[in-house]
N, C-alpha and C positions, 0 to 999 in steps of 0.2 A: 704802343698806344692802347690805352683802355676801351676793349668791345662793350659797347652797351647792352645788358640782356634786351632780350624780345620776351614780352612778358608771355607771349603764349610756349613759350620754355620753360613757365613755371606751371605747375600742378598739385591738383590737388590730391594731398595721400591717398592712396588705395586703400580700400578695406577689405578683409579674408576674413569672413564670421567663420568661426571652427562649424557650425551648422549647416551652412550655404553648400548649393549644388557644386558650385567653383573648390570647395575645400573639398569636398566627398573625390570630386575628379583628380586634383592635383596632390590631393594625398601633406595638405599644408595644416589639417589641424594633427597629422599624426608625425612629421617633422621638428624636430630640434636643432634648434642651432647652438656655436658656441659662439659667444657675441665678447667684443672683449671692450669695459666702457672705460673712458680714460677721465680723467679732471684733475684739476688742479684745484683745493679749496682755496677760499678764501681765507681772511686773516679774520674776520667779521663773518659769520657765518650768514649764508644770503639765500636769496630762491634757486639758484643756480645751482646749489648745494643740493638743497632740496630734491628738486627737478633728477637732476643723478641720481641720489641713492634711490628714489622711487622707482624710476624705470628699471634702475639694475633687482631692484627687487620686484618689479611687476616681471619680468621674466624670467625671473627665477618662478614666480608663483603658476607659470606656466609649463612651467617642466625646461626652460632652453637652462645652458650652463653659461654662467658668467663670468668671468673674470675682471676684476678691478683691478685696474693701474693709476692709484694715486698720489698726486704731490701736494704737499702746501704752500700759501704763498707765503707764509713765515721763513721758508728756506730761504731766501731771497737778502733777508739780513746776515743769514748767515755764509754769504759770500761776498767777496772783493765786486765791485765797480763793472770791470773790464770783465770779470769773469760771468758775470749774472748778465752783461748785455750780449754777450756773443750767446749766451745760452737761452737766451728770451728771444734772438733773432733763428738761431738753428741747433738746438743743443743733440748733438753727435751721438753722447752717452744716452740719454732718452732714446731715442730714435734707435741705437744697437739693442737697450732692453725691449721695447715693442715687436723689433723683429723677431726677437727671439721667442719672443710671448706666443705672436701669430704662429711660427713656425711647430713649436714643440705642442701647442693646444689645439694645433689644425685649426686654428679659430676661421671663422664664416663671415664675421662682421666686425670693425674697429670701428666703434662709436664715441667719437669725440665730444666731449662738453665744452670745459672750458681747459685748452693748453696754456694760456698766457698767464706767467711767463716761464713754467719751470717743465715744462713739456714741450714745447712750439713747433710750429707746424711739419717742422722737418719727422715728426713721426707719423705724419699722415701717407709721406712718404714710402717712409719706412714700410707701413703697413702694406699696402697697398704692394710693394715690392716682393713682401713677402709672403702675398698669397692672399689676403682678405679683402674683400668691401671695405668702402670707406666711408663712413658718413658721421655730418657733422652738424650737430644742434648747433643756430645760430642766437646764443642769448642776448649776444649783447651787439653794441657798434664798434667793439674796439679795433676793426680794421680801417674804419671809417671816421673812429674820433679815439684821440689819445685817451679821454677819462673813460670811455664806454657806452655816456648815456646822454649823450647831445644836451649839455646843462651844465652851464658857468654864468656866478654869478645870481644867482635866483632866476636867469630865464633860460628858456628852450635855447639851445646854441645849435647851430648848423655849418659854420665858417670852416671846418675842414674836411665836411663828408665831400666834396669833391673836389678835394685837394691831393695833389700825387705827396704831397710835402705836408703836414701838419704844422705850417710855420704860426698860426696865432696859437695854435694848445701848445709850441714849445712857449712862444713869448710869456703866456700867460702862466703857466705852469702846471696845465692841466691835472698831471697826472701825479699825486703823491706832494702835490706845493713844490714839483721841481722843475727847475728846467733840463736838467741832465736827463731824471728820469724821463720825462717825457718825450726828450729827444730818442732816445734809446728807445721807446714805447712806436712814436711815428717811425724811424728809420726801419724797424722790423718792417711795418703795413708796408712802407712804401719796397723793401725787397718783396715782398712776398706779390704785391702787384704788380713789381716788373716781372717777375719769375710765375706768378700766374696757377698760383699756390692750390687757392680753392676751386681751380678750374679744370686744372689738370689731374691734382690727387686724391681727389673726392669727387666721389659718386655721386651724389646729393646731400645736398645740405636742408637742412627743419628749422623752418622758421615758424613761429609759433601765434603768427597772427600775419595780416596783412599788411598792416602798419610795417613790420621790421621787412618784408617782402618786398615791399616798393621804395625802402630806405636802401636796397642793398642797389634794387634795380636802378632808382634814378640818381645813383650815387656816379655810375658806370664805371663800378670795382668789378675787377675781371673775376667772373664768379661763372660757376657751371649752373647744373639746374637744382632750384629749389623749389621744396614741395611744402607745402601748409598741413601743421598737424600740431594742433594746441596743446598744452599741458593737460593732464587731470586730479584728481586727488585721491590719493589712497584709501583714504576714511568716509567710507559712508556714514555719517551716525544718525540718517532719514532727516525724512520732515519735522521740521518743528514748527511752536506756536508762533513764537516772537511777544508773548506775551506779558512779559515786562516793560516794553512800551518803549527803552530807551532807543539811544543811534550808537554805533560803536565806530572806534579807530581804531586796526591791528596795525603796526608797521616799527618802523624805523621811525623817532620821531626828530625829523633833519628840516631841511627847507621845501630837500627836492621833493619831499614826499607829500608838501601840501601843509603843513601842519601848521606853520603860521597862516595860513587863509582858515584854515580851518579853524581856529580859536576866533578868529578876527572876525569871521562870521557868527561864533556862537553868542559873541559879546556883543553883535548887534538884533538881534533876534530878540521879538519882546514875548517874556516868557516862556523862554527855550525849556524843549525837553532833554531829561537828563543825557550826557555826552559822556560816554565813558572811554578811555584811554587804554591801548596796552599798547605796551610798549616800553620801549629806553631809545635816548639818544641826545645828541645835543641843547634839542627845545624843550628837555623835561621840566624844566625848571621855570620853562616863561609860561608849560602849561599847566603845572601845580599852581602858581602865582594865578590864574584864573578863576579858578574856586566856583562856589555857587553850583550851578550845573554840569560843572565839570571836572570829574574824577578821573584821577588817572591811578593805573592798578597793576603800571609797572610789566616786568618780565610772568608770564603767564605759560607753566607746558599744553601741549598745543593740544591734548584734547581740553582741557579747560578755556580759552578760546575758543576751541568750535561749540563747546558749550555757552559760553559767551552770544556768539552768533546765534546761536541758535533761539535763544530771550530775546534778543536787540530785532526791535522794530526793523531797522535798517542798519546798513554796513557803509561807510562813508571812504570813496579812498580818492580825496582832494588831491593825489600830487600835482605838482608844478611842470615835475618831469616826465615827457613822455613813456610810460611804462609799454615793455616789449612784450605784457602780456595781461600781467594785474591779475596773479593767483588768489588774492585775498576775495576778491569776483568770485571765482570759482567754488571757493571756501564756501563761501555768504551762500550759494545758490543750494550746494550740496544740503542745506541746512532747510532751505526753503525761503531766506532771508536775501531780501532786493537789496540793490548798493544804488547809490548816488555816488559819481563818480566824475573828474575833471574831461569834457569831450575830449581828449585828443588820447594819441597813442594806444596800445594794445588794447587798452581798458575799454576804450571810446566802442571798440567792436566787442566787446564781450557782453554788453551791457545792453539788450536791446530793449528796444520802447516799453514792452511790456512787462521787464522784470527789471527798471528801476528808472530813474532820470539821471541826467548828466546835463552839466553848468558848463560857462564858462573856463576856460583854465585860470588860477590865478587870481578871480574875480571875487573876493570873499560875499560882496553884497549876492553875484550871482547864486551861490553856496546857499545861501541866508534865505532865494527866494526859492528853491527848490525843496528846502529843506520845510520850510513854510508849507510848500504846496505837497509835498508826503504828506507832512501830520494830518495838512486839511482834510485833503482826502481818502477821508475817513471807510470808504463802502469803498475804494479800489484797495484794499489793505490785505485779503484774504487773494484776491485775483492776480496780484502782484507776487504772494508768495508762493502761488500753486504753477506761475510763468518762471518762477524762480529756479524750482525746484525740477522742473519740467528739463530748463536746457540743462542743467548737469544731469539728465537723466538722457538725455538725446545725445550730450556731445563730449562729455569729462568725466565717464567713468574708469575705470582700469580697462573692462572688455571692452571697449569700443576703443581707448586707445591703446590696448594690446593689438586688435585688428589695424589699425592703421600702421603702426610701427611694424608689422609682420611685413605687412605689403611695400612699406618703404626698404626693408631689409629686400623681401625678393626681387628686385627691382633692381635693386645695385648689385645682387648676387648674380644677376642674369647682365647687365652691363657687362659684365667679368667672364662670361661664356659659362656662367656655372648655374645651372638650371635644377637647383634643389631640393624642388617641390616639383618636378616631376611635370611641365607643363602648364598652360591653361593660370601663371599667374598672373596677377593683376595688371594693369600698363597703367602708368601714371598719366597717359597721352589720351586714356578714356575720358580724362577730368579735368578739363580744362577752366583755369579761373573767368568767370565772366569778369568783363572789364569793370564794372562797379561792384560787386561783390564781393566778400572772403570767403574763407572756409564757414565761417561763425553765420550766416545767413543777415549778415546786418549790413547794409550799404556802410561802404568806408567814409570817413573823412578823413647636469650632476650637482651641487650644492655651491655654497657660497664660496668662492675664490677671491682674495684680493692679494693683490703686490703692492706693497706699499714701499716706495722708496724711499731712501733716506739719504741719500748723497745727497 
């Protein structure tokens, strides 16, 4: 049967400033580790993608040595049925190269992104057998919902996160428009929660908001402890004005990401400011057909985007579907540029009073009167972008979350009797989540190494 976490089992990251009397004593800013980060890309390249290469490259910029073990989920076509489901439930081959990785690289830490489906859990195993830490970013729901992201149909979906069985995402087809795949997809979560996967072979799991934190907890998937430590963004390129005056949309342009509310509010708005677009995706085409105030500018490299943000009055991220974190936020802030954003999931906490508003989900008119009530407010425009700029400067830079991921590594290294920093590191047991709060301060509602596989 499924143990329910006790939320005071979960905490908040530790932090080890290389500065701090704590680093000077345990000798943690002059240690290295070898950390070995595994993921599986996407076929769609996503945040998740993102999210990986960053970190594996923020500690490399720290002197630790990294090693990459990556898959694609392209692989996936290119196997038989039966073979891609027993390897998406426990693949044997993965699981013998990880060992071998930890063993021969003496590695310190095996940091999990995303395994699903051409790596799978059976290498946390693995790892962990063979000498490392185990820890695992928690991006997405996919233990808890066949698709990932609790969203079928154009609304928020919930009907399987506390289900041992995922029988409506088989019915419906959640995952890929299949029923097989899906079945295949559920039957994995539900071994892995009789077998008690993330409980037993993982040290700590990172969840990246509080929102995905209390999805795992009230789900009652048998899960060990998880700690809160949010993304950050690699690119400072400072404050800016916003001085062009428009609102911007970076994403994916689909349903789940808001974008028809989001048109459907610009068209009701009497004399809307300019709405500019980047992006690609299915709705392109119903938001060129908009016209007027609204430009769309297509696939954009991402420092021209943050350039983008950095002109745009405001950052807009309408999804539909609860986002596990809402990087495009974090972007917007690094810039100095507020977001308007849909209340619920990741976003809803990232987004606090002072550096932007938030709507309705879903509610275009909502969209329409917030959006309203930005432009009006004309003399909070400059105070908005300096709160903006402020929380990416308090909570999403690289240092600050090199400091937290240090202390989440010493922590699970010391779980494992292996005390590598000599002492005096952090306890995750110092930080306890107050019951209405997150990590984000806002009341809730040797050189580059990679293995790349190719079996």
């Amino acid at each position: 049967m499924s143990q329910r976490i006790d939320p005071a089992e979960n905490f908040l990251a530790p932090t080890v400033a290389e500065g701090s009397p704590l680093a000077a004593r345990s000798g943690i800013a002059s240690t290295k580790l070898c950390v070995l980060m595994a993921h599986t890309y996407y076929q769609q390249r996503g945040g998740e993608d993102i999210v990986f290469e960053a970190e594996a490259e923020l500690l490399e910029s720290f002197g630790h040595k990294v090693i990459r073990y990556v898959r694609h989920n392209r692989d996936v076509t290119q196997q038989g049925l039966l073979v891609g489901a027993t390897d998406a439930i426990w693949n044997r081959e993965v699981a013998s190269e990880i060992a071998e990785l930890v063993r021969s690289h003496a590695v310190d830490v095996a940091h999990f992104h995303n395994e699903f489906p051409m790596i799978s859990p059976a290498a946390f195993r693995a790892a962990k057998s063979a000498g490392a830490a185990v820890v695992k970013t928690l991006h997405n729901q996919r233990p808890l919902c066949p698709k990932a992201v609790c969203f079928r149909d154009g609304q928020p979906c919930t009907l399987c996160v506390n289900k041992r069985l995922a029988w409506s995402g088989i019915l419906h087809g959640c995952y890929r428009d299949s029923r097989i795949a899906t079945a295949v997809t559920s039957i994995s979560a539900l071994v892995h929660r009789w077998s008690r996967t993330l409980e037993r072979d993982v040290d700590f799991c990172i969840a990246p908001t509080n929102h995905v934190r209390q999805l795992y907890v009230d789900s009652g998937y048998p899960i060990g402890r998880i700690v809160l430590k949010p993304h950050f963004i690699e690119d400072d390129l400072g404050h800016a004005d916003g001085d062009a005056g428009y609102a911007l949309f970076a994403g994916r342009l689909s349903e789940e990401k808001g974008v028809d509310v989001l048109l459907d509010a610009w068209q009701k708005l009497d004399g809307p400011p300019d709405l500019k677009i980047i992006g690609d995706g299915p709705l392109l085409s119903q938001a060129q057909a908009v016209g007027g105030a609204v430009e769309c500018l297509g696939h954009l490299p991402k420092r021209q985007v943050y350039r983008r943000m950095g002109d745009a009055a405001c950052v807009i991220l309408p999804s539909s579907c609860a986002e596990t974190f809402g990087r495009v936020c974090v972007e917007a802030f690094s810039r100095g540029t507020p977001v308007i954003c849909a209340d619920h999931g990741g976003q809803a906490e990232v987004v606090t009073d002072a550096a932007g508003l938030r709507f309705k989900p879903g509610d275009s008119d909502a969209l329409a009167r917030c959006v309203t009530q930005f432009f009006d407010e004309s003399e909070q425009f400059e105070a908005r972008r300096i709160a903006a700029r402020s929380e990416y400067e308090l909570r999403y830079t690289p240092q600050r979350n090199h400091e937290q991921l240090l202390g989440i590594y010493a922590q699970a290294l010391l779980r494992n009797g292996r005390d590598v920093f000599h002492s005096d590191t952090p306890d995750v047991e110092d930080h306890p989540i107050p019951a209405n709060h997150n990590q984000l301060g806002r009341r809730a509602s040797g050189g580059p190494e990679t293995v790349r596989a190719t079996s």
